[in-house]
C-alpha positions as CSV (number, residue, x, y, z in Angstrom):
1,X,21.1,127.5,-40.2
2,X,21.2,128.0,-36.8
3,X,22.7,125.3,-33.7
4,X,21.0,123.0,-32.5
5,X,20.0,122.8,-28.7
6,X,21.3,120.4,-26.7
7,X,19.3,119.5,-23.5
8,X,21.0,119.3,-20.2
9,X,19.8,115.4,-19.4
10,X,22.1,114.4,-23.0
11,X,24.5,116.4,-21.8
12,X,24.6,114.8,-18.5
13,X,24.8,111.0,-19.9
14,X,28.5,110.5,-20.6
15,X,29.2,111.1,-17.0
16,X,26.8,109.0,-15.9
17,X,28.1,105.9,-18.1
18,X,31.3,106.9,-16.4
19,X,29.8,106.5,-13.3
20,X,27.9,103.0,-13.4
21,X,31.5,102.2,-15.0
22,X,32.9,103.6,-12.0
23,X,30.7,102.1,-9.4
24,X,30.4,98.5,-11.0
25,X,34.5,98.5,-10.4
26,X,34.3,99.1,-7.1
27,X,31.7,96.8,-6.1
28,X,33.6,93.7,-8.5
29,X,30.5,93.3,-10.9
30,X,30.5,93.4,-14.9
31,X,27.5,94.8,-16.2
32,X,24.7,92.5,-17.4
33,X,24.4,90.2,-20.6
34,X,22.1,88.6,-22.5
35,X,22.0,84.6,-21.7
36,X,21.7,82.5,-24.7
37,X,21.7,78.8,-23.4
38,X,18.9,76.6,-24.1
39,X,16.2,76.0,-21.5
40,X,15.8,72.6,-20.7
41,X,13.0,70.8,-18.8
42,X,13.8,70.2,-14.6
43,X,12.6,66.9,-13.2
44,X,10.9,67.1,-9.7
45,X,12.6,66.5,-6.8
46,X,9.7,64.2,-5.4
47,X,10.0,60.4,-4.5
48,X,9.2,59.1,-8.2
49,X,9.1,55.4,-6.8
50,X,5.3,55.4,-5.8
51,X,2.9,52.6,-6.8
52,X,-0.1,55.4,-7.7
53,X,1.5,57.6,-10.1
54,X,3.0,57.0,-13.6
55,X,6.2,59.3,-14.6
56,X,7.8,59.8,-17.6
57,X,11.2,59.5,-17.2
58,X,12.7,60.5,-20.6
59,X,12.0,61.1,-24.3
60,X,13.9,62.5,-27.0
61,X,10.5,64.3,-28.2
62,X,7.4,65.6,-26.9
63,X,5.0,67.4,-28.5
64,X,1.1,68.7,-26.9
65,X,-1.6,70.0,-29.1
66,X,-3.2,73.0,-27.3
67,X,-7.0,70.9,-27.2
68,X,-5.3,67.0,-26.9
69,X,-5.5,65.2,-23.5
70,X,-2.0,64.0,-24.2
71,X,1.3,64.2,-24.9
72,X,3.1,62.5,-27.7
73,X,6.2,61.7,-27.0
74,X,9.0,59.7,-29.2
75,X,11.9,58.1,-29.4
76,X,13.7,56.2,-26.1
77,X,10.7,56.9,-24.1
78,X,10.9,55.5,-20.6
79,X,7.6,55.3,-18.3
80,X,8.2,54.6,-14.5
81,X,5.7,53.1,-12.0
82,X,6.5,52.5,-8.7
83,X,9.3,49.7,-8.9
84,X,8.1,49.4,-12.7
85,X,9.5,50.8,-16.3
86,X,8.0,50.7,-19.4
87,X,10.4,51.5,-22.3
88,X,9.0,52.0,-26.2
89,X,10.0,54.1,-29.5
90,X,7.0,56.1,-29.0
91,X,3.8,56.4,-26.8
92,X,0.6,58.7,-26.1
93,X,0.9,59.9,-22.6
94,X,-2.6,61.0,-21.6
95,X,-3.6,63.3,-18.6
96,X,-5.4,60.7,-16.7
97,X,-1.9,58.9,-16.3
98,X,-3.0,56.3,-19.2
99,X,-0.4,55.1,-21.6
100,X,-0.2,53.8,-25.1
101,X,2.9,52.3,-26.5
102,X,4.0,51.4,-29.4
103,X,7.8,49.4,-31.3
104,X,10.1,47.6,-28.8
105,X,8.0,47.9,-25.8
106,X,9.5,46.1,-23.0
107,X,8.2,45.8,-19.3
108,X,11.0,45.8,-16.5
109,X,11.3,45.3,-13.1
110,X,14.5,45.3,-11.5
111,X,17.0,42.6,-13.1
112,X,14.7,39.6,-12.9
113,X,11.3,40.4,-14.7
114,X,11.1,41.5,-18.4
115,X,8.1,41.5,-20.5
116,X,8.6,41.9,-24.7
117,X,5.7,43.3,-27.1
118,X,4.6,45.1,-29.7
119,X,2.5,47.7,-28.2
120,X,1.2,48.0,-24.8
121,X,-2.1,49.6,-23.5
122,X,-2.4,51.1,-20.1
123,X,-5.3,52.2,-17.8
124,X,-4.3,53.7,-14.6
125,X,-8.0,52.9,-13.4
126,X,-7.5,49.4,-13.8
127,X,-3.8,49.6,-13.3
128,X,-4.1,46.6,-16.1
129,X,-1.2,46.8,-19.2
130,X,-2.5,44.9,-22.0
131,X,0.2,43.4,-24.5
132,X,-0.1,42.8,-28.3
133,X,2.4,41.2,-30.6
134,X,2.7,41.5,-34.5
135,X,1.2,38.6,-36.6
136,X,3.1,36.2,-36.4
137,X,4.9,37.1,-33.2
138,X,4.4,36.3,-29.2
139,X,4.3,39.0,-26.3
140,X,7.3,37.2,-24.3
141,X,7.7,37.2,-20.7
142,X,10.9,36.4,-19.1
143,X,11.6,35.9,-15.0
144,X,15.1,33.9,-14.1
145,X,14.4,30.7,-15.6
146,X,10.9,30.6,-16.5
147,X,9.9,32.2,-20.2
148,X,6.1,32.7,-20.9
149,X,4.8,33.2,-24.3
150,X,1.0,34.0,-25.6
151,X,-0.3,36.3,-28.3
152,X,-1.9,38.9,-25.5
153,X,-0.4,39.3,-22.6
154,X,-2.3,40.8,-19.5
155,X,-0.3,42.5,-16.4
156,X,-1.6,43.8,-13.2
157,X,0.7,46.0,-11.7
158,X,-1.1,46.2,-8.9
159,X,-1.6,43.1,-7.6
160,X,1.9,42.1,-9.6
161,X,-0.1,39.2,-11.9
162,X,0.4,38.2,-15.4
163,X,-2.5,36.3,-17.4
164,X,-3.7,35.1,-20.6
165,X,-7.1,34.1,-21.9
166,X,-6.1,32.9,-25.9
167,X,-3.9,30.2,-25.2
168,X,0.2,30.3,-24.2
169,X,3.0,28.0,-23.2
170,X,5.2,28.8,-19.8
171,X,8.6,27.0,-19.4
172,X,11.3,26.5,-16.9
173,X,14.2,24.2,-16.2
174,X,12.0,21.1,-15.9
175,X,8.6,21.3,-17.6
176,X,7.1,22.9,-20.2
177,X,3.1,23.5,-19.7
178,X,0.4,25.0,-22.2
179,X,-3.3,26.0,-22.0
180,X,-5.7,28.1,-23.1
181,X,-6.2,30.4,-20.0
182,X,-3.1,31.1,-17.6
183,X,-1.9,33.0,-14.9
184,X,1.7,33.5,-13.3
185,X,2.9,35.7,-10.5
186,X,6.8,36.2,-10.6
187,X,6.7,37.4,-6.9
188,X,5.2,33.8,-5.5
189,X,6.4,31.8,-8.7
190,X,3.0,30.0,-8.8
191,X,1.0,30.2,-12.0
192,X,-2.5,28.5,-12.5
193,X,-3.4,27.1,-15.9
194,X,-7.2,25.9,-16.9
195,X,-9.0,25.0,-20.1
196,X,-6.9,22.3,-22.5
197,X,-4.0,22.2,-19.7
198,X,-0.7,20.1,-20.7
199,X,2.6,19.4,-18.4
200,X,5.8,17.8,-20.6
201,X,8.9,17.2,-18.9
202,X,11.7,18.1,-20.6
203,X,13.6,15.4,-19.6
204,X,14.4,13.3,-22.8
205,X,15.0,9.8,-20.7
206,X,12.5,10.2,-18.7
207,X,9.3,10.8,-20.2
208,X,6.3,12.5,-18.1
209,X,3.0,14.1,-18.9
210,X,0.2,15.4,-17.2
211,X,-3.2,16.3,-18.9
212,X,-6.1,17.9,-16.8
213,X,-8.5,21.0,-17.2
214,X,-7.1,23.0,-13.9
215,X,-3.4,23.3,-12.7
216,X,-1.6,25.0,-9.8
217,X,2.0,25.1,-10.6
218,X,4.9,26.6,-8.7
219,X,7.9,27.2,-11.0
220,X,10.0,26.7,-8.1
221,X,9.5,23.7,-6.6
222,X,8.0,22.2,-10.1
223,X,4.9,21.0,-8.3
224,X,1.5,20.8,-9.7
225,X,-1.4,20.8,-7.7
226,X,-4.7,19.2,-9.5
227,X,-7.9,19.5,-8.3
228,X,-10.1,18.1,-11.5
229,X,-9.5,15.0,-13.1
230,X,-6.2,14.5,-13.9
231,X,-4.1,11.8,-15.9
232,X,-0.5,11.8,-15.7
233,X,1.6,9.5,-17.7
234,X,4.8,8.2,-17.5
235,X,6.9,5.3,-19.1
236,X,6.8,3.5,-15.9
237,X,2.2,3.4,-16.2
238,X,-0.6,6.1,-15.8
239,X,-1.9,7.5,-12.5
240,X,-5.7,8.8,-12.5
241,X,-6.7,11.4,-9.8
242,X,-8.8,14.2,-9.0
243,X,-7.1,15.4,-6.5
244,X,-3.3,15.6,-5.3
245,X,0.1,17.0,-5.8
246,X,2.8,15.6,-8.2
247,X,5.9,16.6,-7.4
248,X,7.4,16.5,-11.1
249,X,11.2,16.7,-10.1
250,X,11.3,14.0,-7.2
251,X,8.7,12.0,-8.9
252,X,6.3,11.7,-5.9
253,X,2.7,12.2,-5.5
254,X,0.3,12.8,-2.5
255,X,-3.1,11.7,-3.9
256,X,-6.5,12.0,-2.6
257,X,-10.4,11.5,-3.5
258,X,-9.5,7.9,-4.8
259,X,-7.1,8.0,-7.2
260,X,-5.4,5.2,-8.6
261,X,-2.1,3.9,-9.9
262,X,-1.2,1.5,-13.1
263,X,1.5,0.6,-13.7
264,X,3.0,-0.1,-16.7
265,X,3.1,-4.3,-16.2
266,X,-0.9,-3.9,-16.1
267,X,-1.3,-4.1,-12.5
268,X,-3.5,-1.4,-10.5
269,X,-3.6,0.5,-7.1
270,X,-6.4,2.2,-5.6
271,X,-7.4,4.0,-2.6
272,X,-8.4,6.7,-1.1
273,X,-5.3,7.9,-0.3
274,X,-2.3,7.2,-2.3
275,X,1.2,8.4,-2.0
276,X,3.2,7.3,-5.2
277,X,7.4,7.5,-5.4
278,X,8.0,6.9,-9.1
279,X,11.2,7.0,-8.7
280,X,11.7,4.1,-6.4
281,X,8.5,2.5,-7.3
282,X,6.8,2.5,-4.3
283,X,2.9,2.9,-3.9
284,X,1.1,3.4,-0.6
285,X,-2.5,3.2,0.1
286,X,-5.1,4.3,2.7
287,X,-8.6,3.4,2.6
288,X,-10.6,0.6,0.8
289,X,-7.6,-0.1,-1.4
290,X,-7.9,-2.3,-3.9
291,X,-4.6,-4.2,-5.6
292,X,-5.0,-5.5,-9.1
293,X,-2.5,-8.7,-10.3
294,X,-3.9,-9.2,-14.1
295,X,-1.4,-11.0,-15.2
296,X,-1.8,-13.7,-12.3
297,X,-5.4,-13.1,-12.1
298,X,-5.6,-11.8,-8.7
299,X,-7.0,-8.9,-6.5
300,X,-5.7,-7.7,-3.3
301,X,-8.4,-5.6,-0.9
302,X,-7.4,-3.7,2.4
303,X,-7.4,-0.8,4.9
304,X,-3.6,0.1,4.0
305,X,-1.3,-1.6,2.2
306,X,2.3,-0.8,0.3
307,X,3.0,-1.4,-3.5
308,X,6.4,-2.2,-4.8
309,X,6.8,-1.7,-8.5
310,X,10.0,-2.8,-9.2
311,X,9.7,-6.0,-6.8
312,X,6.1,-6.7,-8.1
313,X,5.2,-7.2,-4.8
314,X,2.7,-6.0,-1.9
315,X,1.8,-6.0,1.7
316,X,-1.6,-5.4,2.8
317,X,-3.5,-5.1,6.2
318,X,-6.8,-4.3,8.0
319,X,-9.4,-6.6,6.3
320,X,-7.2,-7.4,4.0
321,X,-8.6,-10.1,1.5
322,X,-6.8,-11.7,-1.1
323,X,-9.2,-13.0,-4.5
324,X,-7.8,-15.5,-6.7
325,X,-9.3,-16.1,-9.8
326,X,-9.2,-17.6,-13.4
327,X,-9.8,-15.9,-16.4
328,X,-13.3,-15.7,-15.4
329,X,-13.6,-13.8,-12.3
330,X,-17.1,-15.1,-11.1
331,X,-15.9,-18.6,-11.4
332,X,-14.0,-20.9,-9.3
333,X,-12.8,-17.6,-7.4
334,X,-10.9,-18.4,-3.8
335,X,-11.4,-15.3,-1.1
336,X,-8.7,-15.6,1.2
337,X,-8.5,-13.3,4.6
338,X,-5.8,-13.2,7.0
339,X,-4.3,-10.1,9.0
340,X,-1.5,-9.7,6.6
341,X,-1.7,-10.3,2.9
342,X,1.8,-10.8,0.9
343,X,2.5,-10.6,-2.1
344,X,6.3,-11.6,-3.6
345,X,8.0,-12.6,-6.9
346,X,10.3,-14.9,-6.4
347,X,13.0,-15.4,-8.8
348,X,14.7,-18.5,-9.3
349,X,18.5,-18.0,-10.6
350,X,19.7,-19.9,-13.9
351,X,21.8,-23.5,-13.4
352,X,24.8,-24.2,-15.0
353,X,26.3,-27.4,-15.1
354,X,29.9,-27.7,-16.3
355,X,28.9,-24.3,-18.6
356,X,26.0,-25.7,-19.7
357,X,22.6,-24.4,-18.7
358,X,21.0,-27.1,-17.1
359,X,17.8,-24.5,-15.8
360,X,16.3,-21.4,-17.0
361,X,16.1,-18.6,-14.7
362,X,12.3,-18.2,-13.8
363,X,10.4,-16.1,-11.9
364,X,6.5,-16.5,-9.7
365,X,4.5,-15.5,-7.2
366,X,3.6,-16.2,-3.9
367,X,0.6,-14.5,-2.1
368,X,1.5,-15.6,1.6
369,X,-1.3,-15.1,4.4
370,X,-1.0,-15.1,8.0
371,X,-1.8,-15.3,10.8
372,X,-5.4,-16.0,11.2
373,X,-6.4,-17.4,7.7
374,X,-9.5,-18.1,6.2
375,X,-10.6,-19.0,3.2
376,X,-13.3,-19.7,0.9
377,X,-14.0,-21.4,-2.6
378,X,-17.0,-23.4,-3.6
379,X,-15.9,-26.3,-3.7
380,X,-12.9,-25.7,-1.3
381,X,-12.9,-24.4,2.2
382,X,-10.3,-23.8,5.2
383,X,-8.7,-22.0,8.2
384,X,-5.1,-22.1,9.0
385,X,-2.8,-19.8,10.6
386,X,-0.2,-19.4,8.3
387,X,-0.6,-19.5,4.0
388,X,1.3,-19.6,0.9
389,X,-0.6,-19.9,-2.8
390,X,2.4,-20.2,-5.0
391,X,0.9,-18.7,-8.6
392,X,2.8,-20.7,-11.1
393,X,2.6,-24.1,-9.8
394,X,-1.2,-23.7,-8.7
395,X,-0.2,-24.6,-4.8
396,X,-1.8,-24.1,-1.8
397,X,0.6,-24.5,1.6
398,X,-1.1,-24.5,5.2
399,X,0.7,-25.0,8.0
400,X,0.0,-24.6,11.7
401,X,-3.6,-25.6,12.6
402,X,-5.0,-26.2,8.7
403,X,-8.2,-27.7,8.1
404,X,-9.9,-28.4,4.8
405,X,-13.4,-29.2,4.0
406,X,-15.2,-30.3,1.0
407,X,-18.5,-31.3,0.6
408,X,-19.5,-33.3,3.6
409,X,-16.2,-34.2,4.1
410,X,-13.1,-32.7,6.8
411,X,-9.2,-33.1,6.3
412,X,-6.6,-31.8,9.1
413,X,-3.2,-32.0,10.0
414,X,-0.2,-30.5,11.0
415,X,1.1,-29.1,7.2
416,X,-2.0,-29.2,3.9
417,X,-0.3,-29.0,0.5
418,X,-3.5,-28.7,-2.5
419,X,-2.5,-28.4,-5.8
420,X,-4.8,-26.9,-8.0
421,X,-5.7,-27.9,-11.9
422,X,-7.5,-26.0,-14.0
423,X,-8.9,-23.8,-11.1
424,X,-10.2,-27.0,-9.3
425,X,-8.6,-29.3,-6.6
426,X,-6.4,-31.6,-8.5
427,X,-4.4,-33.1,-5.7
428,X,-3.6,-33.1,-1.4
429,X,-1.0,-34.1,0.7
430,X,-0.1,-34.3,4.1
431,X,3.1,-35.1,4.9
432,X,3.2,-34.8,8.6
433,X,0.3,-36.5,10.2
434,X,-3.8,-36.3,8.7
435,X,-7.2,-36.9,9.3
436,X,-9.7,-37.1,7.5
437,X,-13.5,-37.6,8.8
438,X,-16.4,-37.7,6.2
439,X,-19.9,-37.1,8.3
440,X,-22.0,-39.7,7.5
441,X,-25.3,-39.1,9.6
442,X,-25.7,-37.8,12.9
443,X,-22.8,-38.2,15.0
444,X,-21.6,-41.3,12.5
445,X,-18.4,-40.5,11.1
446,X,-16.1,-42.4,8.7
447,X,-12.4,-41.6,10.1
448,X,-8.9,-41.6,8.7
449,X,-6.0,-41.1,10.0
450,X,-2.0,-42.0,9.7
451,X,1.3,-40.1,9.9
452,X,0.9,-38.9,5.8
453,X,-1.8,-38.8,3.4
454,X,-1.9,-38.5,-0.4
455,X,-5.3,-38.0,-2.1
456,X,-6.4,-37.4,-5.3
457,X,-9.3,-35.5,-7.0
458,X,-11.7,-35.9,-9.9
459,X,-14.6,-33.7,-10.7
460,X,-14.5,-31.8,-7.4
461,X,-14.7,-35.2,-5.9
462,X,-12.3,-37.9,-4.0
463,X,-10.9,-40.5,-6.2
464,X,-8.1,-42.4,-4.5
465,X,-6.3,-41.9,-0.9
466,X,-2.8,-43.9,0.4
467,X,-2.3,-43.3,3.9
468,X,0.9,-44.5,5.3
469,X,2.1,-45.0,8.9
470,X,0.2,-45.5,11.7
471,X,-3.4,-46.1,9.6
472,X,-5.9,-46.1,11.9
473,X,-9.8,-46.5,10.1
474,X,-12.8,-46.1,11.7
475,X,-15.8,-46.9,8.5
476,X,-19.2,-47.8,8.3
477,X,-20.1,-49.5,5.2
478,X,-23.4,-49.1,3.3
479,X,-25.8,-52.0,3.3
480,X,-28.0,-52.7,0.1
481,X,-30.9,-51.0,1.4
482,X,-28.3,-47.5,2.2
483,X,-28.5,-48.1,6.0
484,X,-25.6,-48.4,8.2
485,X,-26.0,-51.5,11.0
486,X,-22.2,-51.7,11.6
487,X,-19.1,-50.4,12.5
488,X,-15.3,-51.4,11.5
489,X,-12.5,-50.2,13.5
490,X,-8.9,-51.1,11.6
491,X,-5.2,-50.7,12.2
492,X,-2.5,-51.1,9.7
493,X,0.9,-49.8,8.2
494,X,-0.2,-48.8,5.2
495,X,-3.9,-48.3,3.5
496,X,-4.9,-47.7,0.0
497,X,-8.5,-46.3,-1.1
498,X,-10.9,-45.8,-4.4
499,X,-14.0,-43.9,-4.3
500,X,-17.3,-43.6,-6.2
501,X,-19.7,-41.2,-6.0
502,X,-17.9,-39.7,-2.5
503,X,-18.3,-43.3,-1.0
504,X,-15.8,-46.1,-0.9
505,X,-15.2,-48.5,-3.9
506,X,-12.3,-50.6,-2.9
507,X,-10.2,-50.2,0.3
508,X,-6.8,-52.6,0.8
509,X,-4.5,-52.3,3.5
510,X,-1.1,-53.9,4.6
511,X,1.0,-55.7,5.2
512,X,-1.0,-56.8,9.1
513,X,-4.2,-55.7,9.7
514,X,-5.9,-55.4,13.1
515,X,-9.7,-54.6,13.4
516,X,-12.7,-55.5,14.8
517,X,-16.4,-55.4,13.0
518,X,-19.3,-54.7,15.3
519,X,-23.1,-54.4,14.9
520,X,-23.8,-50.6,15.7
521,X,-26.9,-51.7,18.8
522,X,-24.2,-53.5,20.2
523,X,-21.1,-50.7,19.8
524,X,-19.8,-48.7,22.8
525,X,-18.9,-45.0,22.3
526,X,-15.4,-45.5,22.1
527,X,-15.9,-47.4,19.0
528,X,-17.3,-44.2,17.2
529,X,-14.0,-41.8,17.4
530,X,-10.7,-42.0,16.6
531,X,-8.5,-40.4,19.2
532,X,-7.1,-37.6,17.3
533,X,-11.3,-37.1,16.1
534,X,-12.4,-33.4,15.9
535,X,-15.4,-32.3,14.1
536,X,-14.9,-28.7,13.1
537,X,-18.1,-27.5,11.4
538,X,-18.7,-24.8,13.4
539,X,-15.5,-22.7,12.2
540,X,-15.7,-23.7,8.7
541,X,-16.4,-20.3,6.2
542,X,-19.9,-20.6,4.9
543,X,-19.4,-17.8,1.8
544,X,-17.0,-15.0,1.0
545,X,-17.4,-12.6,3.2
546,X,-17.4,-15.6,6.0
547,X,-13.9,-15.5,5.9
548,X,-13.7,-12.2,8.5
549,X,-15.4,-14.3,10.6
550,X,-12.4,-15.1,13.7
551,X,-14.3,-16.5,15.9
552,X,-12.7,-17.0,19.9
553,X,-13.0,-20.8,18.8
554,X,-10.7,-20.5,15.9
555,X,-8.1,-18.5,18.1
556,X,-8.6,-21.4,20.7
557,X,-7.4,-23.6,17.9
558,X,-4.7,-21.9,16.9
559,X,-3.2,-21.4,20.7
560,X,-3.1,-25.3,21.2
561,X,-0.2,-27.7,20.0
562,X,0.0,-29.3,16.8
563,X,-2.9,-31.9,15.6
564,X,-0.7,-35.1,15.7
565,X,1.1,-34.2,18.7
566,X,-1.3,-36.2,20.9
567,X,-1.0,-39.1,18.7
């Protein structure tokens, strides 16, 4: 068998190796090895933090089907949009930047927003994620202090808005509020609630809630804004509106579009403005306000005016009119104008007498009028400058200028007490000088008058007068046939009277009497009048609404000295 041939290029390769071995010596290198370490995937060095595009962060799996139009990706997968992450156990990233997520999905934006669900769907056209929670379960958002709950839970990332459309409850540190449509925006901290809405403080001692179909709330400042009718309740009474502001930590409302105020002793305040402290009880009213006293039967009526709750009392102005009534309103009712209407409770301390209680503490009220009064009842009218109705005792105090009529009949003086008895005039005094004129016919007037007068009253008519001090009488009695043909002027210390029918019965006074009694063809004029006489028709109130009726007469009146001071 013969050798085999060996060509010169085999021969030739040992000295070659020798030489790369050679060369890669000199030049430092080793020659060249296979590299075994795993290829992993490179994130891009772009700026990820951009509102349009949706990045997946991480995932411990991902797997793409040749033909699908997304990736499935699993276990702690983590989404990122613009200041946004999503994070889930598993999710269907789809090319057109959609997402579906599903087990522990939870929403997060920086350290102050968190959204919790189920699963999560997300369309980048509508930049919309949709939230679903398990039966049984609520998709739960959480921002500082304020939680929200619902069933389905919509987020728009774009505008940065949360909403829900099958009912949900949102909390914070003071209220808790549920309806069946809601909105919230963590970024302004105002949410807007409609449909079934329902505010419940969560103060335990202080009770409040607020029921209305349409709520603007700001979780910051706990303010709700209504703008439908609205009721809002507290333990203190019920305030009706349709439109204002409630301020649910500081207890005060601005209210507008007539609202109104009750409070929880029955009484009412209305207007067309109100602005209501809760806390300190204090109301105050613009516009055709109306003041209800139920338990006292009375009704206050003004331009602007104050309410204080806890002092049961009032101030109102601008023609302000004060209506005081019996159980039946349309009867027996006394309107009473003057430029400032008062109302006070006045409470009248217990009395102890060697430890023993001698007198109850009590309590009434007093609706005080002045200056520039006028008032009107049907069977009572007057004017005075300054008046006091005290409730409980059924009194009526005039001072300064006061003038009563009845009937055909005139009373004036320098101070007019009335007491009242079942809502009719029971009783008058005047302690400090009176008059009294009753208009006969024409310019024929009987006249009383003395330094005090006491009369009484019987079916809305006189029944007895005393006058004491100084009597001076001026009276024209009634012949058979009802003429008048003579004329009586008297003087005396004291004078007792009964009437009939308006006229006089029986007259006596004492203990000297001084008078003359002259035929009426044969009486001079100063015969007719008394010198304190002044017949005051013209500035009496002829009906209700008479009573705003301040005539430059009536402030004459009022500018000159006291009645009696001439006498």
């Amino acid at each position: 068998m013969g050798s085999k041939r060996i060509s010169p290029l085999m021969k030739s390769l040992p000295l070659l190796a020798a030489l790369v071995l050679t060369l890669c010596a000199a030049w430092g290198r080793t020659p060249l090895k296979r590299d075994r370490t795993p290829i992993r995937p490179m994130l891009p060095s772009i700026n990820r933090n951009v509102s349009d595009k949706v990045f997946l962060e991480k995932a411990d799996v991902l797997r793409k089907g040749r033909l699908d139009d997304f990736q499935e990706v699993v276990g702690n997968v983590e989404f990122r949009k613009g200041g946004m992450f999503l994070f889930c156990d598993s999710a269907l990233f789809f090319t057109n930047d959609s997402i579906e997520c599903f087990g522990n999905v939870r929403m997060q934006q920086g350290d102050t927003l968190f959204v919790y669900a189920d699963e999560l769907v997300y369309g980048d056209s509508s930049q919309i994620a949709t939230l679903y929670a398990e039966p049984g379960k609520l998709v739960r958002l959480v921002n500082r202090d304020v939680q929200l709950t619902t069933e389905i839970f919509n987020y728009d990332l774009l505008y940065e808005l949360g909403y829900y459309d099958v009912g949900g409850t949102l909390w914070d540190k003071e209220n808790k509020l549920t309806s069946w449509y809601g909105e919230y925006s963590p970024s302004s901290k105002e949410a807007l609630f409609s449909d079934d809405v329902h505010l419940h403080s969560l103060r335990q001692k202080d009770p409040l809630d607020i029921y209305t179909d349409e709520m603007i709330y700001n979780t910051a400042t706990h303010t709700a804004l209504l703008d439908t009718v609205s009721r809002i309740v507290s333990k203190d009474g019920t305030i009706y509106t349709s439109y204002g502001i409630y301020n649910t930590q500081t207890q005060q409302a601005d209210l507008y579009s007539r609202s109104l105020v009750k409070a929880s002793n029955g009484n009412t305040l209305t207007g067309d403005t109100l602005y209501y402290d809760r806390s300190n009880g204090v109301g105050h009213a613009m516009g055709n306000i109306v003041l209800t006293d139920s338990a006292n039967h009375a009704i206050l009526t003004g331009e602007r005016g104050y309410y204080y709750e806890l002092r049961d009392s009032a101030i109102i102005w601008g023609r302000a009119l004060a209506r005081q009534f019996t159980t039946d309103r349309n009867s027996d009712t006394i309107y009473l104008h003057a430029d400032t209407i008062r109302t006070r409770m006045i409470v009248t301390p217990a009395k102890y007498e060697a430890d023993t209680l001698v007198a109850a503490a009590d309590t009434t009220h007093h609706i005080i009028g002045a200056p520039h009064v006028r008032f009107y009842r049907t069977d009572l009218q007057g004017i005075c400058d300054s008046m006091t109705i005290v409730q409980k005792d059924s009194m009526l105090y005039m001072d300064r200028h006061p003038v009563v009529w009845s009937d055909r009949r005139q009373i004036f003086g320098n101070r007019i007490e009335v007491h009242l008895q079942d809502s009719t005039a029971d009783w008058a005094r005047l302690p400090e000088f009176g008059f009294m004129a009753e208009l006969i016919e024409d310019e024929f007037y009987n006249q009383m008058s003395g330094k005090e007068m006491y009369a009484t009253f019987e079916n809305q008519s006189i029944r007895h007068l005393d006058v004491s001090g100084n009597v001076e009488v001026i009276y024209l009695p009634q012949e058979n046939d009802s003429t008048y043909n003579k004329i009586a002027n008297v003087e005396s210390s004291f004078l007792a009277a009964d009437f009939t029918k308006q006229q006089i019965d029986r007259m006596k006074m004492w203990p000297e009497t001084h008078g003359t009694m002259t035929p009426l063809y044969l009486a001079k004029k100063n015969l007719f009048y008394l010198p304190q006489f002044r017949w005051l028709e013209a500035l009496r109130p002829k009906d209700p609404m008479d009573v705003f009726n301040i005539s430059p007469e009536m402030l004459q009146l009022f500018s000159e000295p006291p009645f009696g001071s001439r006498q």
